[in-house]
N, C-alpha and C positions, 0 to 999 in steps of 0.2 A: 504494500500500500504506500502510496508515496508519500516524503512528507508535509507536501503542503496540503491534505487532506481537509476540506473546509470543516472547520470548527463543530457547525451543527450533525454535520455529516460523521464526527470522530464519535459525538456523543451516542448518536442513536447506535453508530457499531458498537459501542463499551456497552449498550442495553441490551442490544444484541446478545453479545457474547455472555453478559452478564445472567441473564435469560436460559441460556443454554448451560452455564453453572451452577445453576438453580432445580436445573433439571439432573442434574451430574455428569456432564457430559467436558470436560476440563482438557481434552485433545482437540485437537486442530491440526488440520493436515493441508499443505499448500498443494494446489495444484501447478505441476508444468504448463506454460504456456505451452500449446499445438508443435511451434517451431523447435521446442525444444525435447519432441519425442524421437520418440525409435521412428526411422523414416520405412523400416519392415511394419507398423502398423501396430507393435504391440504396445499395451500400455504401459506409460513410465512406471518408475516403480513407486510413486507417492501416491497414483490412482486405486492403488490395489485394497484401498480402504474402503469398510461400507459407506454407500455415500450418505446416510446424516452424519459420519464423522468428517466429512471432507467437506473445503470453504467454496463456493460457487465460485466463478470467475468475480474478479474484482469487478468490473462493469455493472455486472447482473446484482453484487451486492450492493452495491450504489445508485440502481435505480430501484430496487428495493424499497431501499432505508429512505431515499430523498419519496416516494410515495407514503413512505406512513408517515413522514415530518408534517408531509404534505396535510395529512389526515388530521394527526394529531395538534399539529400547529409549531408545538415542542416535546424535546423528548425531555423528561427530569430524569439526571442522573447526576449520582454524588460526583464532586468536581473528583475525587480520588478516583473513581473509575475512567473517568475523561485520561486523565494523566497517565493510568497505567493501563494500559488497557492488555499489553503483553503479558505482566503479570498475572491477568486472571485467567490468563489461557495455559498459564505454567502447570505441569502435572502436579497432584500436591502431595508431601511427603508419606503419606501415608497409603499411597496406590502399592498397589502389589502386596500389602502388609497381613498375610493372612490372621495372624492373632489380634481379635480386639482390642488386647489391652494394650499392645504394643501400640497398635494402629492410633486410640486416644492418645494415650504417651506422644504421640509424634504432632496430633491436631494440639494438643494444651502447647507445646514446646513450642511450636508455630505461632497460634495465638502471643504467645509472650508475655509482657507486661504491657500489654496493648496500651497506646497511644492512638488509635485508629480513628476515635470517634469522640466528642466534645466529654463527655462521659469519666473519660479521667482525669481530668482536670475542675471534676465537681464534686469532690469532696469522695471519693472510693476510694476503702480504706486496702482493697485487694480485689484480683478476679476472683467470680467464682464458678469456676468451668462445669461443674456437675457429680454425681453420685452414683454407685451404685453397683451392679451385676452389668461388664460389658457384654456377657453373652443373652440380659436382658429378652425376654419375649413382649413384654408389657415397658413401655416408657410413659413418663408424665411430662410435659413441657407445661413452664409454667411462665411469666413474664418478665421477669425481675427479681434479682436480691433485695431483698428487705435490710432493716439495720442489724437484724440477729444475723444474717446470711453475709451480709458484709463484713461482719466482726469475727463471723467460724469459718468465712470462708467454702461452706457448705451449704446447698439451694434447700428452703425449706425447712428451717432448725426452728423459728419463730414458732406464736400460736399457731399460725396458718398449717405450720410444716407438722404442729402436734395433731392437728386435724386430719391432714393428710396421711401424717403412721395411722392414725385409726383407721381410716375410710380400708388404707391397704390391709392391715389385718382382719378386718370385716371380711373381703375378697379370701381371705384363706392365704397369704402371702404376708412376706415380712419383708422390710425396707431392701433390706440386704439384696433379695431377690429383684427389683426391679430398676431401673435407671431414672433419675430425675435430672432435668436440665432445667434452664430459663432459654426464652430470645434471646437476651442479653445479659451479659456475665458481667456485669458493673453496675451497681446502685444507682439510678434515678436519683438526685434529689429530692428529699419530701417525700419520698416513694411515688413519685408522680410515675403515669404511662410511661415508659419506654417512646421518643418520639421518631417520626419515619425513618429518618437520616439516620438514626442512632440503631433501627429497626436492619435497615438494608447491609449498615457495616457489618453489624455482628452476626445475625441472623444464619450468614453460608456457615460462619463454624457451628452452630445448632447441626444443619444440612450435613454437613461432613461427620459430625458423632450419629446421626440417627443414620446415613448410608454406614458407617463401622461398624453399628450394632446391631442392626436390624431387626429392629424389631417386629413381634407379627400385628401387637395393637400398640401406639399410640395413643393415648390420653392428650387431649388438651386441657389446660385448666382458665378457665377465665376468656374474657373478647378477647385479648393481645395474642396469645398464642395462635386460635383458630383461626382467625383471621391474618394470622401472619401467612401461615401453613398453608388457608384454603386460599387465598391471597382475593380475600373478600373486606367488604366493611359494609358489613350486616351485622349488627347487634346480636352475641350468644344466643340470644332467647327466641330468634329465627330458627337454629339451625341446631340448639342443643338436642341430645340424646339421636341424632341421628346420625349413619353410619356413611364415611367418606371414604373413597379409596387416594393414599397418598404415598406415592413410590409405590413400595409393595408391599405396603402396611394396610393394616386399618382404622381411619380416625375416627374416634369417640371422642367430640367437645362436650364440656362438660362445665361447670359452674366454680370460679375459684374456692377454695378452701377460706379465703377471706371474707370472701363474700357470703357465705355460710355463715361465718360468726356474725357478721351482721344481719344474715335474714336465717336465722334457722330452720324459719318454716320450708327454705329449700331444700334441707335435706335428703325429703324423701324421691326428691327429681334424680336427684343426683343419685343412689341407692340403684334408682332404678336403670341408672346408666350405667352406672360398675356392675349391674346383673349381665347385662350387655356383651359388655366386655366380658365381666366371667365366662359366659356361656363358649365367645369364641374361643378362649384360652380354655375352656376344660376343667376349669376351678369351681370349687364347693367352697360355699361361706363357711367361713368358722364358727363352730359348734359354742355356743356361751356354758 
């Protein structure tokens, strides 16, 4: 691509590409131009990929992206995608990793001490990357550390997180057994939302721990998660208790654990959404 590449035209590639990370898909393969094949008619050897791994001709991606600019007017995307845009097409450490825990080991080590997003500079006291069983069948995504989660370092330790061990002991499981993460692995100010910008940065390492682990059900907890996931903005109470297919999982949204302590009368929504869930996982509630 060359590089005087017009500006709006770089953005919609980086959504592009970004788009297609999202989906897991992190290879990129150039095609030869025509001139520069076997003049015997075989294919180069960079063709030899399936082609949704392989980039269309420049041209044809450029009158693409300048039609949906077209559509949409603009494309939003974080100015860090503009800039790196090679970066997000880089293989990421953890390909080829067959062991889980190795595979996390390599995504936390990555993450860093992130600096990525406004987030660290507002007052987080540490990341907090997640918990749990990496060979996980059941994961929980929930939105944010709290100030108990920022101070252990662990998603979920506050009242909300004591709500949550019970809900999973109910199900016939213990903490130990399943995986909890957040969107974002640095404290909100205020515990405010999680905001888009803040959503988009962190969100792919969510993606990359839930593609290592694989889960067979997903839990979402609260708007933030399901709507990050279903990449919707419909209000939970649309779309709770019913069943989503995401990657090769299945999504169960569900009602935060916080939001219970304030309305308890939801409990039994919720009850009836881990039965759900139970049922696909094969689990028996625990016997009082």
């Amino acid at each position: 691509m060359p590089s005087t590449l017009d500006p709006e035209l770089r953005r919609a590639l980086a959504e592009r590409v970004r788009y297609y990370r999202e989906l897991g898909i992190y290879d990129f393969y150039r095609r030869e131009s025509r001139a520069a094949q076997s003049t015997e008619g075989a294919p180069a050897a960079s063709e030899t990929v399936p082609a949704f791994l392989s980039l269309t001709p420049s041209s044809t991606i450029e009158s693409e992206l300048r039609e949906e600019m077209a559509a949409r007017k603009s494309a939003v995307v974080p100015t860090k995608a503009e800039d790196n845009v090679l970066e997000i097409v880089t293989p990421k450490p953890e390909y080829g990793v067959a062991d889980p825990v190795a595979a996390l080991k390599l995504i936390r080590e990555d993450l860093g001490d992130c600096t990525r997003c406004k987030l660290h500079e507002q007052g987080r006291k540490q990341i907090v990357f997640g918990v749990g069983n990496p060979r996980a069948e059941l994961m929980f995504v929930g939105e944010g550390p709290g100030a108990d989660e920022d101070a252990q370092g662990e998603p979920f330790v506050g009242r909300a997180g004591q709500l949550l061990n019970n809900m999973i002991k109910a199900m016939g499981l213990r903490r130990e057994d399943v995986y909890i993460a957040n969107v974002v692995k640095c404290r909100p100010p205020e515990n405010r939302l999680p905001e888009k910008d803040e959503i988009t940065t962190c969100s792919p390492f969510l993606m990359r721990q839930i593609d290592t682990i694989k889960p067979k059900v997903i839990c979402t907890l609260g708007s933030c998660s399901a709507q990050t996931l279903l990449q919707t903005t419909q209000g939970i109470s649309k779309f709770r208790g019913e069943w989503f297919d995401f990657r090769a999982a299945k999504l169960m949204p569900t009602y935060h654990p916080a939001y219970l302590l304030r309305n308890p009368g939801a409990k039994p929504e919720v009850w009836k959404d881990l039965q759900k869930v139970m049922a696909v996982l094969g689990l028996q509630p625990k016997k009082r």
